[in-house]
MITI-643099 format. One line per 8 residues: number of its first residue (from 0); their letters; for each residue y, z, x of N, C-alpha, C. Coordinates in steps of 0.1 Angstrom, whole numbers, plus 5000, padded with zeros to 4 digits. Example, Ala and Ser with C-alpha at 12.3 -4.5 7.8 and 13.67 -1.06 7.14 Angstrom:
<sites>
0) AS) 4943 5078 5132 4955 5078 5123 4967 5078 5132  4978 5071 5128 4989 5071 5137 5000 5079 5129
</sites>
This chain:
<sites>
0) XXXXXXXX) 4987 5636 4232 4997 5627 4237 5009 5627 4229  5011 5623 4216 5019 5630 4210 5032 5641 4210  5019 5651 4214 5026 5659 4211 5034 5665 4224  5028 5660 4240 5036 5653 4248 5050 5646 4247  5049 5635 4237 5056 5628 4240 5069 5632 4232  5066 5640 4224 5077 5649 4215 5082 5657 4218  5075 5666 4228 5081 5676 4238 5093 5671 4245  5086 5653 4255 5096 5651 4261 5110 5641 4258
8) XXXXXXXX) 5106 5641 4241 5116 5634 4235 5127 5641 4231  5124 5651 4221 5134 5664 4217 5142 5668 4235  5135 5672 4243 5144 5677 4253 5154 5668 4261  5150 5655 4257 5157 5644 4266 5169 5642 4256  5168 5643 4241 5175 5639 4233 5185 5650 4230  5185 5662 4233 5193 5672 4236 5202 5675 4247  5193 5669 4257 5200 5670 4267 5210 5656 4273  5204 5643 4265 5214 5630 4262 5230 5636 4255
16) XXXXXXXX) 5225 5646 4242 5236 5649 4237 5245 5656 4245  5242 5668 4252 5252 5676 4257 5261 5667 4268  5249 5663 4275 5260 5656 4289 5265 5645 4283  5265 5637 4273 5274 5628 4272 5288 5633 4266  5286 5644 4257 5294 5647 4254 5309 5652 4264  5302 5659 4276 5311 5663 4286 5314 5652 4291  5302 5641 4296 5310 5630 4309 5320 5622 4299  5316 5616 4285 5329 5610 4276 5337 5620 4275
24) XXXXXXXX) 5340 5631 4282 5353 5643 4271 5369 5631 4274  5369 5630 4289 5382 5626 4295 5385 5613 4289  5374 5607 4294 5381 5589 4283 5379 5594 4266  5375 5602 4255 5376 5599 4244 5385 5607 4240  5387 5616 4245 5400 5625 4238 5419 5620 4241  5413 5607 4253 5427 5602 4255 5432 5588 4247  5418 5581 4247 5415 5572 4232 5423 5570 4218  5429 5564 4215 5432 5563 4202 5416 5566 4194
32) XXXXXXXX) 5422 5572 4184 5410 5579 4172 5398 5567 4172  5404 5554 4166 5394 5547 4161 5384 5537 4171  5394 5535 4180 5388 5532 4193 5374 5542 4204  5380 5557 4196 5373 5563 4208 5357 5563 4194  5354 5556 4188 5344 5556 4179 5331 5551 4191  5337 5546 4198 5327 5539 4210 5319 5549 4215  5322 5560 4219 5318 5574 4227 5305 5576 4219  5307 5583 4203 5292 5586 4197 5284 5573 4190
40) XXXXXXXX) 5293 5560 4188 5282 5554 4185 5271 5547 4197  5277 5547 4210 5272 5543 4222 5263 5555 4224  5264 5567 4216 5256 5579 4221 5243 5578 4206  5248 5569 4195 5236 5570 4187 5225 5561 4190  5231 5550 4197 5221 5536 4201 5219 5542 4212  5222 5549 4223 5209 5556 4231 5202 5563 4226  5202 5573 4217 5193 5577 4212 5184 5571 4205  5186 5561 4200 5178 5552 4196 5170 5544 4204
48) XXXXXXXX) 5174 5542 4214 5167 5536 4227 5159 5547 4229  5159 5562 4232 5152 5566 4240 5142 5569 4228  5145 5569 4216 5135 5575 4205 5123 5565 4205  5126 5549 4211 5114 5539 4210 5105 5544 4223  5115 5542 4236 5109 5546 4249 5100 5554 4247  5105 5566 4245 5099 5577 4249 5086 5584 4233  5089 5582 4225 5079 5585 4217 5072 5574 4210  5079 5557 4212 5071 5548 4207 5074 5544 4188
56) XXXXXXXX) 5088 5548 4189 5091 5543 4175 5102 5539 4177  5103 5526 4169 5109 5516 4167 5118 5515 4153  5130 5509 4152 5137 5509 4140 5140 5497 4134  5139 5491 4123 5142 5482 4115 5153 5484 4106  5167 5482 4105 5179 5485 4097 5178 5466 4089  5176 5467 4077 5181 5456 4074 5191 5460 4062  5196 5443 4055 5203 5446 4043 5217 5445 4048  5221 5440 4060 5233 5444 4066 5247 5438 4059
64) XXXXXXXX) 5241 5427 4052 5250 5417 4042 5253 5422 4030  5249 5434 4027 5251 5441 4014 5265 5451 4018  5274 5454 4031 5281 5465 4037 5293 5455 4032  5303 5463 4020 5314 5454 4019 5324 5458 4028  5336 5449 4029 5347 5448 4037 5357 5459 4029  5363 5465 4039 5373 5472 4037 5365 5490 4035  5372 5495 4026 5362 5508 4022 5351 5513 4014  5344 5517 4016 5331 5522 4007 5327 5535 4007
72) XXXXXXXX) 5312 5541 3998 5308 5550 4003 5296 5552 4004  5288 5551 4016 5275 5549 4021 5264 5560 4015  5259 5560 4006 5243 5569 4002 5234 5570 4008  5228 5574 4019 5215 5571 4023 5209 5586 4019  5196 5582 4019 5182 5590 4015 5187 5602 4026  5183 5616 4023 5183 5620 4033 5170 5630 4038  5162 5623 4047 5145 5629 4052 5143 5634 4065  5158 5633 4071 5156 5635 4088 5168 5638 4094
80) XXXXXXXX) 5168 5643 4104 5181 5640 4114 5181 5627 4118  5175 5622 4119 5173 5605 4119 5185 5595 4112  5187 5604 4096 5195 5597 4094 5204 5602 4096  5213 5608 4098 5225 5615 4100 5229 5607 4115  5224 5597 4120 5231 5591 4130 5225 5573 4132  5215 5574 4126 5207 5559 4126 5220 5549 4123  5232 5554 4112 5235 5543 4104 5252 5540 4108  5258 5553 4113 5269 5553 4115 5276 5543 4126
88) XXXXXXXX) 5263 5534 4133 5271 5527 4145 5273 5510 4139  5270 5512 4127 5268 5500 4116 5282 5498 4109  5294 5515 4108 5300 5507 4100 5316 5513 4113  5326 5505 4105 5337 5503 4114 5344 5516 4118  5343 5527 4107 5354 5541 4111 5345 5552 4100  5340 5556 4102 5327 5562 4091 5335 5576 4092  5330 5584 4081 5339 5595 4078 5328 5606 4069  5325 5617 4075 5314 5626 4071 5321 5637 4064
96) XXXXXXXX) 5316 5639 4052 5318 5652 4048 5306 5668 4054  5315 5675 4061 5302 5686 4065 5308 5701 4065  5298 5710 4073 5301 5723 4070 5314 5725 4079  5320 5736 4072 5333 5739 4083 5326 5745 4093  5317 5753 4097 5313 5756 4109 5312 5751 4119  5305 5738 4114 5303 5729 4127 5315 5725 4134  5328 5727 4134 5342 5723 4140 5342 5736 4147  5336 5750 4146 5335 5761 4157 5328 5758 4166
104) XXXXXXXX) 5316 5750 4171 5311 5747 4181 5320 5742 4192  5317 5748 4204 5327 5744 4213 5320 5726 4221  5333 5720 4219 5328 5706 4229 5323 5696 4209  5315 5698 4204 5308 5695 4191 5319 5692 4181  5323 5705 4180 5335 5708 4170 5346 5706 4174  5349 5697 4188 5367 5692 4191 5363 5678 4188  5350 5670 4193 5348 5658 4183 5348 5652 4173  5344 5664 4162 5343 5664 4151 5360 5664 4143
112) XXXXXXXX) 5371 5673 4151 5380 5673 4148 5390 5664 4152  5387 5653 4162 5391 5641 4170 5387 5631 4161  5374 5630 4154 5375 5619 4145 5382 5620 4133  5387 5632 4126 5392 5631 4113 5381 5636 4106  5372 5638 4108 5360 5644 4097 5363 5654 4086  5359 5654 4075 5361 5664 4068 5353 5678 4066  5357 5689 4075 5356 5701 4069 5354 5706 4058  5340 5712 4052 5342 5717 4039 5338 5733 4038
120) XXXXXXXX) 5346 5737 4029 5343 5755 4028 5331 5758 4015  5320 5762 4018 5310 5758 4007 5313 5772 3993  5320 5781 4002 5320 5795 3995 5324 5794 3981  5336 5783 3979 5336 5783 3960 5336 5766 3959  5325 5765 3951 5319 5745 3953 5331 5745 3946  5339 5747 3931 5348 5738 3925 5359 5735 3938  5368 5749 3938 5375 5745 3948 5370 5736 3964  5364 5739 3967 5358 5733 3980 5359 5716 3972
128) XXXXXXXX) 5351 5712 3963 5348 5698 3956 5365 5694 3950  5377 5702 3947 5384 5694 3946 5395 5692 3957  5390 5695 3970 5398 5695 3985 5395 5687 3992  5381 5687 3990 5371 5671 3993 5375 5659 3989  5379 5660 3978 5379 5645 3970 5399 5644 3976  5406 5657 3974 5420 5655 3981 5420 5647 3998  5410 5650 4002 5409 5648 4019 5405 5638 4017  5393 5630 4010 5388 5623 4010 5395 5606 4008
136) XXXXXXXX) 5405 5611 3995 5411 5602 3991 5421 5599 4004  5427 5608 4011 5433 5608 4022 5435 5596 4031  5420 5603 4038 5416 5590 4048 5409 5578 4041  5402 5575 4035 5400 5564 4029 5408 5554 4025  5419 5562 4024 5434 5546 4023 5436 5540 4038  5429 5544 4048 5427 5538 4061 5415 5533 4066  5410 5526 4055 5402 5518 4056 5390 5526 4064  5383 5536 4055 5372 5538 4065 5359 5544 4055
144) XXXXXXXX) 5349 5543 4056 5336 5541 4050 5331 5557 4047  5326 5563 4037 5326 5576 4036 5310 5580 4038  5303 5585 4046 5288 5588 4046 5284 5603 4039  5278 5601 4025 5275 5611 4019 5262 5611 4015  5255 5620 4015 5243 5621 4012 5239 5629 3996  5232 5621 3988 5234 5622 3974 5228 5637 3973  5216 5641 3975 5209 5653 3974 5209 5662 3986  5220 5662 3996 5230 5672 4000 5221 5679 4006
152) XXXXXXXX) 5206 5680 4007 5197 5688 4019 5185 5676 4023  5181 5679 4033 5168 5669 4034 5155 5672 4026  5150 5662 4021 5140 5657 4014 5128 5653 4018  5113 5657 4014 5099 5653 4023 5102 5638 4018  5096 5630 4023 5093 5617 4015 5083 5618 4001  5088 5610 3996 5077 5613 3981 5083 5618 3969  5096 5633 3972 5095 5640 3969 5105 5638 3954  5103 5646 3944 5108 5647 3935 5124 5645 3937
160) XXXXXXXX) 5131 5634 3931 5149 5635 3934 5150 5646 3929  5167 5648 3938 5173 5662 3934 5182 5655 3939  5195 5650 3929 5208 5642 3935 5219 5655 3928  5225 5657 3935 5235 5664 3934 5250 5656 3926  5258 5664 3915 5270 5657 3913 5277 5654 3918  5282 5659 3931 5291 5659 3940 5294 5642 3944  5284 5636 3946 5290 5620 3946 5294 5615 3934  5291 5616 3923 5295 5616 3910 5309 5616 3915
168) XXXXXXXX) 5309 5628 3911 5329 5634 3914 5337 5621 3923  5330 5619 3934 5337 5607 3944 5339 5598 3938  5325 5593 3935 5325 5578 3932 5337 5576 3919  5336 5588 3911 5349 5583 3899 5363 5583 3904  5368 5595 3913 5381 5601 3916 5384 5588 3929  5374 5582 3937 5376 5576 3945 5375 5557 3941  5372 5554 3931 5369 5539 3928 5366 5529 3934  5359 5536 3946 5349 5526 3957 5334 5523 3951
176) XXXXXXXX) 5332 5511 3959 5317 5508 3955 5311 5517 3965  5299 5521 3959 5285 5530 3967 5277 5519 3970  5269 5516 3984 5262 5517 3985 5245 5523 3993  5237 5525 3983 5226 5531 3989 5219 5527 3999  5214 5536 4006 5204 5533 4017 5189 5538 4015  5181 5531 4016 5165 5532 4012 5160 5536 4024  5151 5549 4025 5144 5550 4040 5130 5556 4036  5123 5559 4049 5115 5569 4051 5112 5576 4062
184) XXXXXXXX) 5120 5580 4069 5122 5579 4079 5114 5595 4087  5114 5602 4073 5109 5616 4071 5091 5614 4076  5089 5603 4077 5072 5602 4079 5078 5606 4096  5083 5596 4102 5081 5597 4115 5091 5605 4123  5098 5615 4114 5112 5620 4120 5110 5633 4108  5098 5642 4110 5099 5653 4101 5109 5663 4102  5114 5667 4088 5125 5678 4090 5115 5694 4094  5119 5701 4097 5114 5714 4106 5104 5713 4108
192) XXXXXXXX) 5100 5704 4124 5088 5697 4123 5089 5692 4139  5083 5698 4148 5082 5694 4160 5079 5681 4165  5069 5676 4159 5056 5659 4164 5070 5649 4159  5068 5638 4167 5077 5627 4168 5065 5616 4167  5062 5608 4155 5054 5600 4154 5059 5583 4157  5046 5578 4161 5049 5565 4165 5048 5555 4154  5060 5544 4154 5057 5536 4146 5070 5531 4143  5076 5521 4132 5087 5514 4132 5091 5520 4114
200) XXXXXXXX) 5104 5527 4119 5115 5533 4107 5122 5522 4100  5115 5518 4087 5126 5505 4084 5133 5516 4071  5144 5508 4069 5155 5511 4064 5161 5499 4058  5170 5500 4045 5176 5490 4037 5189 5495 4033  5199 5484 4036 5210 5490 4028 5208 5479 4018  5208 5488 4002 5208 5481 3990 5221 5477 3987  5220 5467 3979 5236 5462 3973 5241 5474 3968  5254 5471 3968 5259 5478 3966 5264 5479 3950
208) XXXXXXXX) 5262 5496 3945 5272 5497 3930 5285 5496 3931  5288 5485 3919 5304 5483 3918 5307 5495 3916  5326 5496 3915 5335 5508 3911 5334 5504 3897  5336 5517 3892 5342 5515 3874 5331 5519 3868  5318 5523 3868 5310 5528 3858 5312 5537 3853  5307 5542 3844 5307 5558 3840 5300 5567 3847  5296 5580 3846 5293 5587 3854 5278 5586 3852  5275 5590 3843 5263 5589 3837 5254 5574 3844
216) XXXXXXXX) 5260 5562 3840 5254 5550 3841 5251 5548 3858  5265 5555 3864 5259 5552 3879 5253 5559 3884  5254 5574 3879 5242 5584 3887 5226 5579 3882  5223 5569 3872 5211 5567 3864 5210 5554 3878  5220 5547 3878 5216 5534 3889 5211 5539 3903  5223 5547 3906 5219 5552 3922 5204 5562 3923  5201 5567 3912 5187 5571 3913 5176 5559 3917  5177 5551 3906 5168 5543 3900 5165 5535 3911
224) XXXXXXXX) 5180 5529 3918 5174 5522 3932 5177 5524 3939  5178 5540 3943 5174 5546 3959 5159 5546 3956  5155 5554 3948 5141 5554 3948 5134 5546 3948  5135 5535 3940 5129 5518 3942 5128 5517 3956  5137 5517 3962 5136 5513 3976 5128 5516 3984  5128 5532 3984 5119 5541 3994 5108 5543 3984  5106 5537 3975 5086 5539 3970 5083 5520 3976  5093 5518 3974 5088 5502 3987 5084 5502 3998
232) XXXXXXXX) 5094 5511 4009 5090 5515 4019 5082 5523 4024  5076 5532 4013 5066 5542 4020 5055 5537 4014  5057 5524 4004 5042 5518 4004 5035 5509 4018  5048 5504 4019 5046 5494 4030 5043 5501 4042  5046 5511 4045 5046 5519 4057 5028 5528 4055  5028 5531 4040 5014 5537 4042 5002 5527 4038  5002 5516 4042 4996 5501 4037 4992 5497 4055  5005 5506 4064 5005 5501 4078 4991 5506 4086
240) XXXXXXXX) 4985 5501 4091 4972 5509 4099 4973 5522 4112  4975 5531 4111 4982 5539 4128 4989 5545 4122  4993 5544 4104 5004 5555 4101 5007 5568 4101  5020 5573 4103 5019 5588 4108 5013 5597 4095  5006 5606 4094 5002 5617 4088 5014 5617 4074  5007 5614 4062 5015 5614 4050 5018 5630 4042  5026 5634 4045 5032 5647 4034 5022 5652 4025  5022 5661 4017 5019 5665 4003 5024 5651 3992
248) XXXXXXXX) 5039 5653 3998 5044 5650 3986 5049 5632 3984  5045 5628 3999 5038 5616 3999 5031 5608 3994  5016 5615 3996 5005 5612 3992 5005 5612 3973  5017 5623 3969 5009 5622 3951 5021 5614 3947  5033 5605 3954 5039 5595 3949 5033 5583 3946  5021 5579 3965 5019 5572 3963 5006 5570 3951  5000 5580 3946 4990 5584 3936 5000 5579 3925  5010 5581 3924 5020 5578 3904 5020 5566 3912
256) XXXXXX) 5016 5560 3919 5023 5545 3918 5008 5537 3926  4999 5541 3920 4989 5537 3922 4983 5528 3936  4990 5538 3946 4982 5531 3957 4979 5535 3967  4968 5533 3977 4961 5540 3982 4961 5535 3997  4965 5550 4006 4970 5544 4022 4959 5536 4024  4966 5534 4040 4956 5529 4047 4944 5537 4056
</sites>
């Protein structure tokens, strides 16, 4: 049943994407920029809808009183395609840094270039990392929220951090508060991973780190309680009875932290 229901989830949620994309083309591309934000976040909360419908999992976003006013720059865990859209209908004008490729997709990539997103060239990281922080600083004086993912590939749950400097670099050049997002979202939303498991994705946005630390002290904070968070949540989640099938690298987290699924 399952694996039913995953069949008919992935195909529904591909095919949600494409056609909305064409029936919004005419009202978002005539849209003022920040207004036409309606188009994909109206297209992330159906997906969200159909992810409960149709495969039987549910989402829990809390922490929402931790999202300061004005600009920031959002951290979340990264374990899924899941997140890469769960969070963005949360904040007012969100701003992604990603591959320049993805702006070649046709229909994809005029979206992508309609919101202002940032383009990056990965071929020389210094240069690429100081064009980012140029672009970056850019749009951010227009008040809009920056979604960056600290360890820059997806992660099993459990798994050993691997936080990249590259938010380092932001968080100093740019003097916004971070804050993290705690998930697990990788139990029920596997990366190269067909099965769509049932059950409820909670998620925390943690307070947020002031501006002004040193590099050193914040990259030690944003480890310390991203992970706090998500060894919270995947206890709670593997404590749950019905839980989806726990990882490798799951299972010997929850072993360093002494506790034992359900």
């Amino acid at each position: 049943m399952i694996a039913l229901r995953s069949l008919i989830f992935n195909s529904v949620f591909y095919l949600n994407l494409i056609v909305q994309m064409i029936l919004w083309a005419p009202l978002f591309f005539l849209m003022p920029r920040k207004k036409a934000w309606f188009v994909p976040k109206f297209w992330a909360r159906s997906s969200l809808w159909l992810y409960d419908k149709l495969t039987g999992t549910k989402h829990d976003i809390s922490g929402l009183e931790n999202l300061p006013e004005g600009s920031f720059i959002l951290a979340p865990k990264h374990q899924s395609f899941w997140d890469a859209f769960a969070f963005f209908p949360f904040l007012r004008d969100p701003l992604y840094i990603l591959k320049r490729e993805l702006t070649w997709i046709p229909f994809f990539g005029w979206y992508i270039m309609k919101m202002r997103l940032i383009p990056v060239d990965r071929g020389s990281r210094s240069k690429a990392l100081k064009k980012v922080v140029v672009d970056t600083k850019r749009e951010m004086a227009h008040d809009r929220q920056l979604i960056i993912y600290p360890e820059g590939t997806r992660r099993a749950p459990g798994d050993e951090p691997l936080y990249k400097y590259g938010i380092v670099e932001l968080y100093s050049q740019l003097g916004l508060p971070v804050v993290p997002v705690a998930h697990v979202a990788g139990l029920y939303w596997p990366r190269r991973k067909f099965l769509r498991y049932p059950g409820t994705i909670k998620a925390r946005f943690l307070p947020p780190i002031p501006a002004g630390l040193g590099k050193e002290e914040f990259m030690r904070r944003l480890i310390a309680e991203t992970e706090a968070g998500c060894d919270a949540l995947l206890i709670d989640a593997a404590k749950t009875p019905g839980h989806p099938p726990l990882p490798p690298s799951a299972v010997k987290r929850l072993a360093e932290l002494g506790v034992q699924a359900a």
